[in-house]
C-alpha positions in Angstrom: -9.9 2.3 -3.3 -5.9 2.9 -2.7 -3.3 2.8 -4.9 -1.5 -0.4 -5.5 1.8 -1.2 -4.2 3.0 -1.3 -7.5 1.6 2.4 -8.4 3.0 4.0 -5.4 6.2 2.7 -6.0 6.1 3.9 -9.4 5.3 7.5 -8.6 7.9 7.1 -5.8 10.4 6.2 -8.8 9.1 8.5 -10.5 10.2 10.5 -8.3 13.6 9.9 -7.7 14.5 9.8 -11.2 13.0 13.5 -11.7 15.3 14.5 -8.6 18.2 13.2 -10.6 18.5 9.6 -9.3 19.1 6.4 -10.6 18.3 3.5 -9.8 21.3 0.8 -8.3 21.6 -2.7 -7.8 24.6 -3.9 -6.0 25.8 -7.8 -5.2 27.4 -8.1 -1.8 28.8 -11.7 -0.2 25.7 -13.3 2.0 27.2 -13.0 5.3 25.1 -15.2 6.7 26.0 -18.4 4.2 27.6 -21.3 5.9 31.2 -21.2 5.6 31.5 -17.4 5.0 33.5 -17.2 8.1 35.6 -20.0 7.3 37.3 -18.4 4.1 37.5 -14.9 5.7 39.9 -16.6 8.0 41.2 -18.2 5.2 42.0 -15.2 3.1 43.4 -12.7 5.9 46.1 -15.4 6.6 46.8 -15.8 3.3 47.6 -11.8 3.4 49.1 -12.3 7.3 52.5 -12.0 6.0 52.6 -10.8 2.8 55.1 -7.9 2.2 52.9 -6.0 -0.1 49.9 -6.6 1.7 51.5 -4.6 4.2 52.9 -2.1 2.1 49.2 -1.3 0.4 47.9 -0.9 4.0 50.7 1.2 5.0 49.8 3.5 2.4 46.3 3.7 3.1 46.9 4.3 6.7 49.3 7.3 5.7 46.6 8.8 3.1 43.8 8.7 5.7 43.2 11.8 6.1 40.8 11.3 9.3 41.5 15.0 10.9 37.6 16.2 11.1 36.6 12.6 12.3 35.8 13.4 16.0 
């Protein structure tokens, strides 16, 4: 018989962490939740018109550097 899930993914983290990887877990806002569109709206007006807001993404846009990006 096969492997078990649970052994191949083992070896295949075994792997990886001989490679010189680690392992990752990351927490990102459910997209899909009801009202998740709702506060996005909410929070870019809040920024709309605020002066450092605009400042911040004045600097960004001017330390871009985006030249090989074609």
């Amino acid at each position: 018989m096969g492997a078990t899930a649970r052994e191949r993914v083992a070896r295949h983290r075994k792997r990886l962490l001989a490679a010189g990887m680690r392992p990752l877990q990351i927490w990102v806002p459910d997209t899909r939740r009801p009202g998740f569109a709702q506060e996005c709206r909410r929070q870019s007006t809040l920024l709309r018109e605020d002066p450092l807001e605009r400042e911040i993404l004045a600097f960004l846009e001017e330390a871009a550097n985006r030249e090989d990006w074609d």
